[in-house]
C-alpha positions, -999 to +999 in steps of 0.1 A: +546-908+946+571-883+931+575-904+901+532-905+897+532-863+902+561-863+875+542-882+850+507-866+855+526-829+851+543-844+817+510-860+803+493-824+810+524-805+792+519-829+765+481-824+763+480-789+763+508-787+736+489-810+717+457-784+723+480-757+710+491-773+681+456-788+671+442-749+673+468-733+654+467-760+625+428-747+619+439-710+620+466-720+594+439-738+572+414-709+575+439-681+567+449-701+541+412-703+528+408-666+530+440-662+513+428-683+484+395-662+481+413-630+479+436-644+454+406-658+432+387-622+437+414-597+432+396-559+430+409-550+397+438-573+384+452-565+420+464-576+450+434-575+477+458-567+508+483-536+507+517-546+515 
């Protein structure tokens, strides 16, 4: 029985981690989109952020 709850709280850290992972791969893909856009449409011959 301890060995079934040990394997069920595993599968769920597993899951959740894979979740996590899964959501921040898209964030990385859209900033990387929006980072392309301001690249391509730079106000000026600039840089479009200030830092």
């Amino acid at each position: 029985m301890v060995a079934l709850i040990l394997a069920l709280i595993v599968i769920a850290i597993l899951f959740g981690a894979g979740a996590a992972l899964h959501a921040l791969w898209w964030i990385a893909i859209i900033a990387l989109a929006i980072w392309l856009i301001g690249f391509a449409f730079r106000p000026g011959g600039r840089t479009w952020y200030y830092w």
